[in-house]
N, C-alpha and C positions, 0 to 999 in steps of 0.2 A: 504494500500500500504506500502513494505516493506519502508527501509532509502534509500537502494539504487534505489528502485526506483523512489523517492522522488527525488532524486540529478540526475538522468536518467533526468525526466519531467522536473527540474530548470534548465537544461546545456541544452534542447530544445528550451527554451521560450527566453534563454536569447539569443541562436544564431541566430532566427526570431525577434528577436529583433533590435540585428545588424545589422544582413542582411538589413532588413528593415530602418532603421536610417542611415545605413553608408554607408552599399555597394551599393544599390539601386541610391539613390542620385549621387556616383562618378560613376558608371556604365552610367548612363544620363550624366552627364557631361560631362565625356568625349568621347561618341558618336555623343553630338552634337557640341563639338569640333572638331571632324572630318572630320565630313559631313557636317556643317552649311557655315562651310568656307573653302577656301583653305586647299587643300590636304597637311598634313603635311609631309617630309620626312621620310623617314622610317631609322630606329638605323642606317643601316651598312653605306645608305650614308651619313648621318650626320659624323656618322666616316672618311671615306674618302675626305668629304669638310674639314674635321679637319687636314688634310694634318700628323696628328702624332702628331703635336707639341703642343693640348692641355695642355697636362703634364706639357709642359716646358714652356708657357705660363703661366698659372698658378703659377709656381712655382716661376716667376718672378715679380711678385705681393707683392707690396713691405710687406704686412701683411704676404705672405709667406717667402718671403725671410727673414724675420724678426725671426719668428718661426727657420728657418733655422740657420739663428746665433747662435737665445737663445737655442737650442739644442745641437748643435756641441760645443762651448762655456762651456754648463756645463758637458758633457760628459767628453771633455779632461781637466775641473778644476777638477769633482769630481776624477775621475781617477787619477790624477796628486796625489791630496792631499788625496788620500785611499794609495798609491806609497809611499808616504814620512812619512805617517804614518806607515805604514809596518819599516823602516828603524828608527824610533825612535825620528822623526820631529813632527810637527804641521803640522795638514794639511791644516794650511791656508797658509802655506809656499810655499806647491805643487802648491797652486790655484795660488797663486802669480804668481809664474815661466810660469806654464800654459797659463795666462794670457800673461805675455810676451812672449811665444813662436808662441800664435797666430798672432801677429802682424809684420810688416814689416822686423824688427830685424831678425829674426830667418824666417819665414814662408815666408815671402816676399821676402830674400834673396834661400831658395831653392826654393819653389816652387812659382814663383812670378805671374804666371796664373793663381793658383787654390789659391793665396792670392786677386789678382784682382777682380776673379770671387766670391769669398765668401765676402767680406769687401770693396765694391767699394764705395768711396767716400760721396756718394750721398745717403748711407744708415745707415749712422755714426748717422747723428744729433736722431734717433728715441731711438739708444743705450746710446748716450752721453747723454738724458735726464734721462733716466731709472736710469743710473747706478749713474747719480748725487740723486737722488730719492733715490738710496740704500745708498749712502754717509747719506744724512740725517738720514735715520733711522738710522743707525750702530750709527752716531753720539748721536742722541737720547739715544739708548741704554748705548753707552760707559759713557754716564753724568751721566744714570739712578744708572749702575753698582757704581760710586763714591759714595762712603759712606764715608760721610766727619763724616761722628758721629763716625766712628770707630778710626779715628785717638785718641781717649779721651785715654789719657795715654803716649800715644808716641808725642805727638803733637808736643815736642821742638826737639825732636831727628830726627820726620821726616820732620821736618822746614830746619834743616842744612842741611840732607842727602838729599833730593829730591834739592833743592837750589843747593847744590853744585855741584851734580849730572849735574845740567844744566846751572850754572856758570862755569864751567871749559871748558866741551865741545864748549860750546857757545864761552869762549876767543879763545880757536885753532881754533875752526871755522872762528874768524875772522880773526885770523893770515893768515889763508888760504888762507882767501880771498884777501889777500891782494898779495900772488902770482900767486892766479888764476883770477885776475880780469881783467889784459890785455891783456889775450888770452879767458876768456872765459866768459867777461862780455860782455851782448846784448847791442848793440847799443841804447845810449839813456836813458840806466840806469846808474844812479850815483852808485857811489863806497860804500854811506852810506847805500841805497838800499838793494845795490849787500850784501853787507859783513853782515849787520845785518842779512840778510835772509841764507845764508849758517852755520851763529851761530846758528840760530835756528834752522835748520835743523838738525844739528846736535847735536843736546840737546833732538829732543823728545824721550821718552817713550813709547812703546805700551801697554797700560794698559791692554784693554780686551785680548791680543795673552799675558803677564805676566800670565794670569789668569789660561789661559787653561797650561800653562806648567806645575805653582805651581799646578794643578789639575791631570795631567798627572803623575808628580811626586808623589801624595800624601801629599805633605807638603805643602798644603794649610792653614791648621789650627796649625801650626807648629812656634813656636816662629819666625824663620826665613821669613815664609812665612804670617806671618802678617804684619812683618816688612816691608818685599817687596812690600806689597798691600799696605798701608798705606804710602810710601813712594813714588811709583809710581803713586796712586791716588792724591796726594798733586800734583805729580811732572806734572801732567799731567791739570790737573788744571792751574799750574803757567803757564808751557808752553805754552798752550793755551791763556792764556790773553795776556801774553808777544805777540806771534802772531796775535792776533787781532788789539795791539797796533801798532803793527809792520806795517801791512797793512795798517793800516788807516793812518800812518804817510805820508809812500810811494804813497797811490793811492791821498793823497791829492795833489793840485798846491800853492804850498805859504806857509805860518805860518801862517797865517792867521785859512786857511778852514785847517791844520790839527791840530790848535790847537780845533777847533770845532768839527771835527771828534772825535778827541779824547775824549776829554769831554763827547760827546755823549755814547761812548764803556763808560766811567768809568759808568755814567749815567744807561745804561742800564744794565752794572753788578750790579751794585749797588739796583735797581731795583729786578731784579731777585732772588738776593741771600738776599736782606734784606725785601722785601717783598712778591715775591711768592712761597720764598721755607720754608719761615714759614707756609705760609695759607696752603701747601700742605701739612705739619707738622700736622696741626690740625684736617685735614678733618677724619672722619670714613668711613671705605669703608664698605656700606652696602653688605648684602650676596647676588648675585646676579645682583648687581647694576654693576661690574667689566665692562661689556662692554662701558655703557656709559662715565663712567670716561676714558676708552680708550680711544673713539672716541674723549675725551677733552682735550686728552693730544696730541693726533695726530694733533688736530687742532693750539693749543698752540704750538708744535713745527714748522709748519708750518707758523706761521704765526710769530713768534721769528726769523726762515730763513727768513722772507720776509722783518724783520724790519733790522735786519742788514746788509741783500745787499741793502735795500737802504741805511742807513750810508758808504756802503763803504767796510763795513769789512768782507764781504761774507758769504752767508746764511747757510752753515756750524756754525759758531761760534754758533747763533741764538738756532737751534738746537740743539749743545751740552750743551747751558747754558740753555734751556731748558728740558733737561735730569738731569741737576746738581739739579735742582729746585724740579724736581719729586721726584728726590733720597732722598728728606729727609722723604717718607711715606713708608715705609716695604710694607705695603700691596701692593702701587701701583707700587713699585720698581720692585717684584715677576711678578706681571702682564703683565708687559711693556716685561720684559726680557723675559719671559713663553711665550706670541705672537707676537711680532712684532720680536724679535732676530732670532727665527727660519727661520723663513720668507727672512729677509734678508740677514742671511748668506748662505742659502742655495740658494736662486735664484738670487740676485740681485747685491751681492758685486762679483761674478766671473766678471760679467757685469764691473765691475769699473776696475777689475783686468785687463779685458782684453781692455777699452780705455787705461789704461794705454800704455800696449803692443804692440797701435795702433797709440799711438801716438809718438811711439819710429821709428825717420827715418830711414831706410835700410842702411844708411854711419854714423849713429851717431855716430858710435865708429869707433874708429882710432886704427892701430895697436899700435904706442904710449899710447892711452886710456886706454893698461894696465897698467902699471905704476902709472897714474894718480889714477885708482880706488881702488890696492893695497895702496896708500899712501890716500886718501879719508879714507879709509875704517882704517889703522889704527891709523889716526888722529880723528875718530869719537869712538872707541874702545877706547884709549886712554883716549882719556877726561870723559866716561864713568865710566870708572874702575880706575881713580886715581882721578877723583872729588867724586864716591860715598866711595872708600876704604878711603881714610884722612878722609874726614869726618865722616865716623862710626868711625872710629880706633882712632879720635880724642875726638870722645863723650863716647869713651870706651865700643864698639864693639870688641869681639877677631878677630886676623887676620883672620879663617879662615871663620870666618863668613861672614866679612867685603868684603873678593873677592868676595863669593856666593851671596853677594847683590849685588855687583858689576858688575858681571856676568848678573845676571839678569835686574839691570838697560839698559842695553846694546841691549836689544830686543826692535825692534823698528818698524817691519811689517807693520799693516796696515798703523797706525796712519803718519810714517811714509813716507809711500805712500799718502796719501790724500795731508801731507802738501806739498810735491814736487809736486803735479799733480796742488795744488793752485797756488805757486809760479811758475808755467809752465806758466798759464790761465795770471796770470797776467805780463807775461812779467820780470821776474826777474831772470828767469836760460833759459840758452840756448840749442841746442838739446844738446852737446855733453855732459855738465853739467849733464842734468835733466836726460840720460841715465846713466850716472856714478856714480848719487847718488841714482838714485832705485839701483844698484847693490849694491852699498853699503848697501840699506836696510836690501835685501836680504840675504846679506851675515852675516852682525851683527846678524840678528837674527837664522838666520839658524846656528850658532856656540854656541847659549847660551848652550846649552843641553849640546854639548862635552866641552866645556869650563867647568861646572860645574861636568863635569865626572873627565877633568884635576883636578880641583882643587880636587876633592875627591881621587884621586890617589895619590895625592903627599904628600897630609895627610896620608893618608894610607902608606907613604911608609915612610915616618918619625915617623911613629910607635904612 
């Protein structure tokens, strides 16, 4: 027998085959489900008992509505942030904005029935866990990205510049606060509270959205843009502990429990950076082994979040100081950033963007409210660009150096947002505040690019 008929005879045996094993058994089955019992309906009235509105029934199930969100959600983030790339931005910029326009502010205010209908109340809490889920990891990642070993060489230079960077902002912030605190301090918070947290808000850094600029730009490996990384990565580190400390003062009752709070954050930095981000120093990452060391770094941040919302200081921090710890192994540094950063910038941080944008009320802003966010916005600019310029141009940085890190300290995006979405959570900024300082995010970082185009023009035109 020829080949083909060989494969003729095999494509025979095996459809008696089937037939026999598959179709014969469900051919019985469901004949004497038809005739054994009760007559089943037949398709078309099953259709018409269904009155039409399977569809919409269905669709109203809260797993689909859910689907429904996380679709529409990343369509108008990705889109948004493809938009703003086109024009010469960071498309985490677009996702931002996106993010606010799905929610009340913008969307609730035109179309506040098809805001109703897509974001009704009662479908938040499945989003607001997620998108805290994406918080962690981003934070994870942003600790991992800190490579405190690169600081070796610049260490004192980027001691003053990152410090001062966030000493200066942080005094106007408190200036600030001492005019915005009788009209826009929440009932119930003290004024030490209120002002310290509007300092800090206005002192952070976005390290990871620095990153992609210096990357966009090219001069990432570029004397300046070392400087920036290493300056930012300090700076963003300080920040954070300062915040942590910050929190744990405030969410304490007495002196007592915050000076026990406290001690605990120094405790558990302490912990972290003097003992497990050596052992993670020493480890060899076998070839192949990459995924389980994952799974032990996701558990380790995980469970660093769970230690510091119980202290108090919310599991955020937990997670970033557990990023800081990984950062000190290359190998596992690559890893972390190569699968889990994809992941959650792509699906999980639009999700954060847009509680943000959901938690912003329909009246938060006031025609007045411009003024305020114009004068927000250049008291956070401000402090930026004249706490990092003195201090390069004091350590003997050239001036035009010194704007362009200046310029760049000034970008402040995500990192940004997460801390106003904390001090939201916890009761420290009120709506009309907490809308005024995402704009302000928004705005600092969306101007570094042309800011740093000014500053190259006017070199260029002084010859």
């Amino acid at each position: 027998m020829d080949v083909q008929g060989e494969e003729r005879a095999s494509r025979w045996r095996w459809a008696r085959h089937y037939l026999g094993w598959v179709a014969v058994p469900l051919l019985i089955g469901l004949l004497l489900a038809r005739h054994a019992g009760p007559a089943l309906p037949n398709l078309a009235q099953r259709m018409q008992a269904s009155s039409g509105n399977s569809w919409a029934t269905h669709l109203a199930s809260p797993l689909a509505h859910f689907l429904l969100q996380l679709l529409l959600l990343l369509l108008v983030a990705k889109g948004a942030g493809a938009l703003l790339k086109r024009l010469g931005q960071p498309a985490v910029i677009g996702e931002m904005a996106a993010g606010l326009m799905m929610g009340p502010l913008v969307l609730g205010s035109l179309l506040p029935a098809v805001h109703g209908a897509l974001f009704p109340a009662a479908s938040l809490g499945p989003l607001g866990l997620l998108s805290q889920l994406g918080v962690l990891m981003f934070l994870l990642v942003a600790g991992t990205e800190l490579d405190l070993g690169a600081l070796q060489g610049r260490r004192r230079f980027a001691f003053t510049v990152s410090h001062a960077g966030i000493a200066v902002p942080f005094l106007l912030g408190v200036l600030l606060a001492v005019w915005l605190f009788p009209v826009h301090g929440p009932q119930g918070v003290g004024f030490t509270a209120f002002a310290l947290f509007v300092g800090i808000s206005m002192s952070i850094t976005a390290f990871p959205v620095l990153l992609r600029i210096l990357a966009d730009r090219g001069i990432t490996q570029s004397p300046l843009g070392q400087t920036a990384v290493a300056c930012a990565a300090l700076g963003d580190a300080t920040a954070w502990c300062l915040l942590a400390l910050i929190v744990a003062a405030t969410q304490a009752a007495g002196l007592g429990p915050a000076s026990l709070d406290l001690l605990c954050v120094v405790a558990f930095v302490g912990l972290m950076l003097g003992l497990v981000r050596p052992w993670f120093a020493r480890q060899q990452i076998a070839e192949g082994r990459e995924g389980r060391w994952l799974l032990g770094i996701l558990m380790l941040a995980l469970a660093s979040a769970l230690v510091t919302e119980v202290l108090g200081i919310h599991a955020l921090f937990g997670a970033f100081a557990a990023g800081v710890a990984v950062s000190s192994n290359p190998r596992l540094r690559e890893v972390v950033i190569a699968r889990v950063e994809p992941f959650t910038v792509t699906l999980l941080l639009p999700l954060f963007f847009a509680m943000t944008g959901l938690r912003l009320r329909a009246d938060a802003l006031q025609g007045s409210d411009i003024v305020l966010c114009l004068l927000v916005t250049a008291v956070a600019t401000a402090g930026k660009l004249l706490g990092t310029f003195s201090a390069a141009r004091s350590a003997g940085m050239p001036a035009h150096e010194a704007w362009r890190l200046g310029a760049l300290m000034n970008t402040r995006g995500l990192m940004e947002l997460i801390v106003l979405n904390l001090g939201y959570e916890l009761g420290l900024l009120g709506d009309r505040l907490f809308a005024v300082l995402v704009i302000m995010a928004l705005v600092t970082t969306a101007m570094t690019g042309p800011l740093l185009d000014l500053i190259e023009r006017r070199r260029a035109a002084r010859g």
